[in-house]
C-alpha positions as CSV (number, residue, x, y, z in Angstrom):
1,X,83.6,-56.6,43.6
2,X,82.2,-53.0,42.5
3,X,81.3,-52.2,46.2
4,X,84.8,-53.3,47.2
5,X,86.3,-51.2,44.6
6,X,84.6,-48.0,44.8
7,X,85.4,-47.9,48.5
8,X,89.0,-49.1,48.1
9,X,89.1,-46.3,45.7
10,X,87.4,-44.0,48.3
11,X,84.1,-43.3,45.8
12,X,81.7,-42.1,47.8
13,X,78.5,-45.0,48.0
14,X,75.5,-44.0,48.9
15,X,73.1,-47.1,49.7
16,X,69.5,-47.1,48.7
17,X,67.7,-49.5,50.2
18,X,64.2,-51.0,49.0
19,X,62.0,-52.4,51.5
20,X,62.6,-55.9,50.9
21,X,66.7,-55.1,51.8
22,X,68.1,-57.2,54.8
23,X,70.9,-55.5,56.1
24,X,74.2,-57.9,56.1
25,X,74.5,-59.1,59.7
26,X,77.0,-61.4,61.6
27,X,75.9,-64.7,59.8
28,X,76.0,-62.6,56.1
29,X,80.1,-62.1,57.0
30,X,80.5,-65.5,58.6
31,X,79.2,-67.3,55.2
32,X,80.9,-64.5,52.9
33,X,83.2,-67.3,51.5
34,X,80.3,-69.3,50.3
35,X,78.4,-66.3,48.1
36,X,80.7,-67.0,45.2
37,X,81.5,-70.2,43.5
38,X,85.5,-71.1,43.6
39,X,86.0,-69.7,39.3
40,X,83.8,-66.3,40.8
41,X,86.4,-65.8,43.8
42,X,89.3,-66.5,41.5
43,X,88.2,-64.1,38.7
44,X,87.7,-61.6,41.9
45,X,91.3,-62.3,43.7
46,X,93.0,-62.1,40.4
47,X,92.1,-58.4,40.4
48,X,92.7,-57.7,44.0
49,X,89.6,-58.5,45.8
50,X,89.9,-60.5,48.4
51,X,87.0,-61.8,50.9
52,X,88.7,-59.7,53.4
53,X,88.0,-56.4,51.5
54,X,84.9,-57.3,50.2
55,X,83.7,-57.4,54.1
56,X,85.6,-54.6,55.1
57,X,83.7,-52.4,52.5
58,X,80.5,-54.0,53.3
59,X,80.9,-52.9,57.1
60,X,81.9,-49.1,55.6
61,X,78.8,-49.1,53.2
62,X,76.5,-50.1,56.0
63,X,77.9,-47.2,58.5
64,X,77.2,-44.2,55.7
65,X,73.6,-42.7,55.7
66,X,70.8,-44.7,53.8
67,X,68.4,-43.1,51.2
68,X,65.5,-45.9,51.9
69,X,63.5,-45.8,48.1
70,X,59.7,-47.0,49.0
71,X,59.5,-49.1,45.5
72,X,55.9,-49.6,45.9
73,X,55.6,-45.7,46.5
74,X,54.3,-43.0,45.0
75,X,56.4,-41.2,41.9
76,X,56.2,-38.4,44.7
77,X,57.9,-40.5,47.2
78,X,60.5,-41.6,44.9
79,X,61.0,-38.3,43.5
80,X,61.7,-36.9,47.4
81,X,64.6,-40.1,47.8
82,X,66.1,-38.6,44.5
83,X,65.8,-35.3,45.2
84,X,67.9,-35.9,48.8
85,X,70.5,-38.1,46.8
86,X,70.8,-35.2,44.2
87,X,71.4,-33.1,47.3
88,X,73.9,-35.3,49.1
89,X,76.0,-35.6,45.7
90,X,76.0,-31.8,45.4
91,X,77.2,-31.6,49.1
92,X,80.3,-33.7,48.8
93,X,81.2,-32.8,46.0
94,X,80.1,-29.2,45.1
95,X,78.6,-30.5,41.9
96,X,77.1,-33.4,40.6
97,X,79.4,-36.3,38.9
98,X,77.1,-36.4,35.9
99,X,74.3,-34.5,34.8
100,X,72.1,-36.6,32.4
101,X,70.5,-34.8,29.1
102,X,67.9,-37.2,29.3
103,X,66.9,-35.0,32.3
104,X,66.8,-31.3,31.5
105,X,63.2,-30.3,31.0
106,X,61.6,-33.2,32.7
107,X,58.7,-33.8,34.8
108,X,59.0,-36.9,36.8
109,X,61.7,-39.2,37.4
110,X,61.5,-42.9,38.1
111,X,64.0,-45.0,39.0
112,X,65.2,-47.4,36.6
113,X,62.9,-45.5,34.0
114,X,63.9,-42.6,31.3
115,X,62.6,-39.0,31.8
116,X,59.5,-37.9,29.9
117,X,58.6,-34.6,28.9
């Protein structure tokens, strides 16, 4: 439902992909209707989301640019992917959305993990 709404709501997505990502193919949208139980779909259609967004905002997402984050990578590696997503935020939008504190002053970044000093 979030990937529906953020492009419905034209919030730019950026996917990062991990190495163990399968792209959705043919099959994936032909068995859509069977990824959430009935009481899922219902909580989902009761705010809007139908099956037939969900796939439409799949097949967007999949057409924008991926960042591709090596997990089992160096911090180095990681660091570059972040770097490049910083970089595409600041490009569409002239400024990042959010600047976390935990970040000022920082010396390595990990996804997933806080900054340390």
């Amino acid at each position: 439902g979030e990937i529906s709404t953020a492009v419905f709501h034209e919030v730019p997505v950026v996917p990062v992909p991990t190495e163990d990502f399968t792209a959705p193919d043919e099959s994936f949208f032909s068995s859509l209707d069977s990824v959430w139980s009935v009481s899922a779909m219902a909580s989902l259609e009761a705010s809007g989301i139908t099956l037939d967004k969900i796939e439409k905002a799949y097949r967007k997402v999949m057409t924008v640019p991926q960042f591709p984050l090596p997990q089992g990578g160096s911090v180095q590696q990681q660091e570059v992917v972040v770097a490049a997503l910083i970089s595409q935020a600041k490009i569409r939008t002239g400024r990042l959305a959010t600047t976390p504190p935990l970040l000022s002053g920082s010396s390595s970044l990990m996804p997933g993990k806080r900054a340390v000093d």
